[in-house]
C-alpha positions in Angstrom: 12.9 6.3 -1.3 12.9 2.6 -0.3 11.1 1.5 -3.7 13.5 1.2 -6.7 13.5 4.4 -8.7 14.2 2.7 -11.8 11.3 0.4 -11.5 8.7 4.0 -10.6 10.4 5.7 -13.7 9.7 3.0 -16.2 5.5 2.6 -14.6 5.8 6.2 -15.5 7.0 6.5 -18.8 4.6 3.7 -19.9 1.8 5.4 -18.3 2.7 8.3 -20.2 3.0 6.6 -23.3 -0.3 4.8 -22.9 -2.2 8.2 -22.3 -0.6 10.3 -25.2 -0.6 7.8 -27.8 0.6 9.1 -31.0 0.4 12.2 -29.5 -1.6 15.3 -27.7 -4.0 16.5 -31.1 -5.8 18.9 -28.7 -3.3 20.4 -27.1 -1.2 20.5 -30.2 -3.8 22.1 -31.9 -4.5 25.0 -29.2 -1.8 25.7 -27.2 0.9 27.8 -28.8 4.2 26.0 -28.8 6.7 27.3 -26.1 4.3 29.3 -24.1 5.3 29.0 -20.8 2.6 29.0 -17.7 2.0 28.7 -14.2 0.0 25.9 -12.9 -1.1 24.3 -9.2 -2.8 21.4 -8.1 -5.5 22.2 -5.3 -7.7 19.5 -2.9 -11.0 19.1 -3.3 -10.9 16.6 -0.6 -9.6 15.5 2.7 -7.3 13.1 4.3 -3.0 12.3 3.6 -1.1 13.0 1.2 0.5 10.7 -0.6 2.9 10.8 -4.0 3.8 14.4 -3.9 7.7 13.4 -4.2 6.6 11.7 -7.2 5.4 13.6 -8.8 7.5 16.8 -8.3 10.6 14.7 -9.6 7.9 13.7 -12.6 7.5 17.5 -13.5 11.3 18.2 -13.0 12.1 15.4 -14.9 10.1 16.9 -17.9 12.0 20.4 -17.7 8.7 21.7 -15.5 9.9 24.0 -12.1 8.4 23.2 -9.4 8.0 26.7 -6.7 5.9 25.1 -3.5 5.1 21.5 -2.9 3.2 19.8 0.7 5.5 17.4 2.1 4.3 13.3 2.1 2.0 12.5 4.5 0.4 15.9 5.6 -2.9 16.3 6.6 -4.7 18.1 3.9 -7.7 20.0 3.3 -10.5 20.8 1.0 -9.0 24.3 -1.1 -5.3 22.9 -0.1 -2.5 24.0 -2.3 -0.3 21.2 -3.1 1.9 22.0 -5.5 2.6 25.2 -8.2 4.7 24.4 -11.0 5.6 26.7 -14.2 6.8 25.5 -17.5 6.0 24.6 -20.9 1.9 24.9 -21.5 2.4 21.2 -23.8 4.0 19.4 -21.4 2.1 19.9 -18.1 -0.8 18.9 -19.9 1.2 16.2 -21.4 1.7 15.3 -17.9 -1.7 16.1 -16.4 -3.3 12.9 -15.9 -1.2 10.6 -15.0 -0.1 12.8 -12.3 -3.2 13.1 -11.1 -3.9 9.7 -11.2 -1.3 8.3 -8.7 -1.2 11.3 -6.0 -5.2 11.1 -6.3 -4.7 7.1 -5.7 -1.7 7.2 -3.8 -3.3 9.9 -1.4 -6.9 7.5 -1.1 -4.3 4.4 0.0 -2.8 6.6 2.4 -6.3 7.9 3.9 -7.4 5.0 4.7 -4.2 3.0 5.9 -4.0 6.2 8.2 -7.8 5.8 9.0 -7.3 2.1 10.3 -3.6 2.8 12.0 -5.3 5.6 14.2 -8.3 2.9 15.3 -5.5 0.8 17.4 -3.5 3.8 18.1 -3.1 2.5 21.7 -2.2 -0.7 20.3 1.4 -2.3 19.6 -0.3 -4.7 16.6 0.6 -3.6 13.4 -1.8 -2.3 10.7 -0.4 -4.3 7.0 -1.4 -4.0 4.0 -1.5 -7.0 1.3 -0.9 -7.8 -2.3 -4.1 -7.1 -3.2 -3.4 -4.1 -5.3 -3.7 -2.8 -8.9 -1.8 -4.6 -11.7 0.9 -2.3 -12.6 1.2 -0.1 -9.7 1.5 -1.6 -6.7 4.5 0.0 -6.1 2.7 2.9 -5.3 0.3 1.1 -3.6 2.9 -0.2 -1.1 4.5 3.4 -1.0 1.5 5.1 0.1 0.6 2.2 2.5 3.8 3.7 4.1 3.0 7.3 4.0 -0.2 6.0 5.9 1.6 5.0 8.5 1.1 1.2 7.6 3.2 -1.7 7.2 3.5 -2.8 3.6 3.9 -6.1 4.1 5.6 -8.3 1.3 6.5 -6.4 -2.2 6.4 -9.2 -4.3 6.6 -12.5 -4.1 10.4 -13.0 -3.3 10.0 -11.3 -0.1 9.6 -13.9 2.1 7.7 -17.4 1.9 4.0 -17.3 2.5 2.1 -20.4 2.8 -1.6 -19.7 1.3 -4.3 -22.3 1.4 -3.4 -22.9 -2.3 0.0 -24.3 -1.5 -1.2 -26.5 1.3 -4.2 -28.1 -1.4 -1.3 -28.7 -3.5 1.2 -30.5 -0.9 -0.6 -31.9 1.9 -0.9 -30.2 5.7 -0.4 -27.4 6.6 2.2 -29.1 9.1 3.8 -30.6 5.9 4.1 -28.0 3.8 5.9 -26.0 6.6 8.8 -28.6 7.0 9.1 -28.8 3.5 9.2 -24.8 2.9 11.6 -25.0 6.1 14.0 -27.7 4.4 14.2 -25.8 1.2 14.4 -22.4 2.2 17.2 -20.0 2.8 17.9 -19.3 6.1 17.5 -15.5 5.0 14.0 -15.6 4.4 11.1 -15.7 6.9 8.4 -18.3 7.2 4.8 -17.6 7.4 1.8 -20.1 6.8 -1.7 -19.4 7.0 -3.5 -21.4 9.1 -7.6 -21.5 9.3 -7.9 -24.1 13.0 -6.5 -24.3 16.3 -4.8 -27.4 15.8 -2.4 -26.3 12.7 -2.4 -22.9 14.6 -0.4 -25.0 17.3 1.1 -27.2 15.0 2.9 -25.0 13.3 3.9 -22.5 16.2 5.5 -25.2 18.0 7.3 -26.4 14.5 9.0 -23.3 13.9 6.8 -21.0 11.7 8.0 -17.0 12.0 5.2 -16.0 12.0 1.4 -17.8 11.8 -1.5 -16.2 9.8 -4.8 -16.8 11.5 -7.5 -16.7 8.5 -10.6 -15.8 8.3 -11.3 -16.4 11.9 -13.5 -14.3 14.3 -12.4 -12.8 17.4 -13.4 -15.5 19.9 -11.5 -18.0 17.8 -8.6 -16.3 17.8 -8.6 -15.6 21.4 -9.4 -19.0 21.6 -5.5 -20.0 19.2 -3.7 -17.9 21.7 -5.1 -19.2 24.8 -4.1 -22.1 23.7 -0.2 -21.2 22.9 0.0 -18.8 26.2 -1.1 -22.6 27.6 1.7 -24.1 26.2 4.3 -21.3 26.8 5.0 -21.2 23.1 3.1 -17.4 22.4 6.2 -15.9 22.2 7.8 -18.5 19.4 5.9 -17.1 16.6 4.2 -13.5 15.2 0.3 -14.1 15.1 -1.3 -12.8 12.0 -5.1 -12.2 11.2 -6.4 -11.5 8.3 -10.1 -11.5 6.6 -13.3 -9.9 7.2 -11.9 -6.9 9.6 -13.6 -3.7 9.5 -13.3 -0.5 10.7 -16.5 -1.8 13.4 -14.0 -5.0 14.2 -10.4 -3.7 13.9 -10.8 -2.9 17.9 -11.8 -6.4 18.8 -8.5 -7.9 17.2 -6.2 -5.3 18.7 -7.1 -6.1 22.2 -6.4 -9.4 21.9 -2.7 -9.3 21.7 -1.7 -9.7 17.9 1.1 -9.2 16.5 -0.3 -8.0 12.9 -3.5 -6.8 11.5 -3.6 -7.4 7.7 -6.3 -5.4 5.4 -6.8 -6.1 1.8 -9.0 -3.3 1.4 -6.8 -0.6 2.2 -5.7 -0.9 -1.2 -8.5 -2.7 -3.1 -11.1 -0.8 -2.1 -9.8 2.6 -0.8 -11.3 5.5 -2.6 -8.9 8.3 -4.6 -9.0 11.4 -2.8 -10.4 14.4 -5.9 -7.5 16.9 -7.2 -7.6 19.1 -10.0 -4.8 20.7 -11.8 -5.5 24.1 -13.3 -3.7 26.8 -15.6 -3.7 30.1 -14.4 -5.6 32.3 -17.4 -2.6 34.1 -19.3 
């Protein structure tokens, strides 16, 4: 898994500890200690699956067998069996919830990251996602972003130097703040500025940014930026970002311009979480 399993395990455990409190009174007070069950997680949706790794190893992990699992990223259906598990009645009900939670998430992120990937299909831009996720698991966020078939862009903010609008307000030009971000950064880490005109589009190509986020702009403007660097013979000397106000109606129009990377908050801010539902089979 290319997300620390240490840092998923402890997300977990305090998930679980903020859902059970000072402990399960219901199922404490109904379900007879040590009865052992069968249980499975059916669709009541459509779209990708995302999580299901998790989520097995989070059963497993709590002494639950897993018999049948989906693999990540299959194309499921409404009535879908995802997963059967068997075990102690307590714990998979201990469990229920927040296991639902994430694959229902994670699979909603992976939907529509897949959704927008298959729209440039015939396209060599790349579909990103951003850091615009939920506080706490954006892990999973970036994990199901993958699963989706989508780039994750950066993890956190070590990753890489990114160059907001913020940064520039608080140092000067964009043009400025590059050479300073170049003079004080490894040579390890990439460079990337966003940039809302022509004129610091160019600026910063021809100064050495890896790659140049074009913000906010509309199609004709950003046909206009690389125009302008194909002009110059510089295209090639950075990546070309946009980012803001792309659509599902839009996503087209950027493609077919020649970007390098298509970056979508709402693939993760505003996807929806596909519907599962765990049941018990009646003893």
């Amino acid at each position: 898994m290319f997300i620390g399993v240490m840092i998923l395990d402890k997300i977990i455990k305090y998930m679980l500890d903020e859902d059970e409190g000072f402990g399960d009174v219901t199922s404490n007070a109904v379900v007879e200690e040590g009865k052992i069950v069968n249980a499975y997680i059916i669709s009541k949706d459509e779209g990708i699956l995302a999580g299901i790794n998790i989520i097995r190893d989070l059963f497993e992990e709590y002494g639950v067998k897993v018999k049948f699992w989906l693999t990540e990223a299959s194309k499921i259906s409404k009535g879908d069996l995802l997963l059967a598990i068997e075990g102690d009645a307590r714990t998979i009900l201990l469990l229920e919830r927040t296991a639902l939670n994430l694959i229902m998430r994670m699979s909603g992120v992976a939907t529509a990251a897949n959704h927008y990937v298959n729209l440039v299909d015939n396209s060599s831009v790349r579909v990103a996602g951003t850091r615009k996720t939920s506080p706490a698991i954006g892990k999973f966020d970036k994990y199901a972003l993958k699963v989706g078939g989508a780039d994750t862009h950066r993890f956190s903010l070590d990753d890489m130097v990114l160059i907001k609008d913020n940064h520039i307000a608080a140092c000067g030009t964009p043009l400025e703040t590059l050479l300073k971000a170049k003079k004080n950064t490894s040579f390890s880490k990439k460079i990337e500025i966003e940039v809302e005109t022509l004129d610091d589009a160019v600026d910063c190509v021809q100064n050495g940014a890896d790659i140049v986020m074009l913000d906010n702009m509309n199609a004709s403007q950003v046909k206009e930026v690389l125009d302008k660097l194909n002009e110059l013979n510089i295209r090639q000397n950075s990546l070309i970002e946009v980012s803001g106000g792309i659509t599902e109606d839009n996503i087209s129009d950027y493609a077919g311009l020649g970007v390098d990377i298509i970056s979508i908050g709402a693939l993760t801010h505003s996807s929806r979480s596909l519907n599962f539902s765990l049941k018990i089979k009646e003893s």
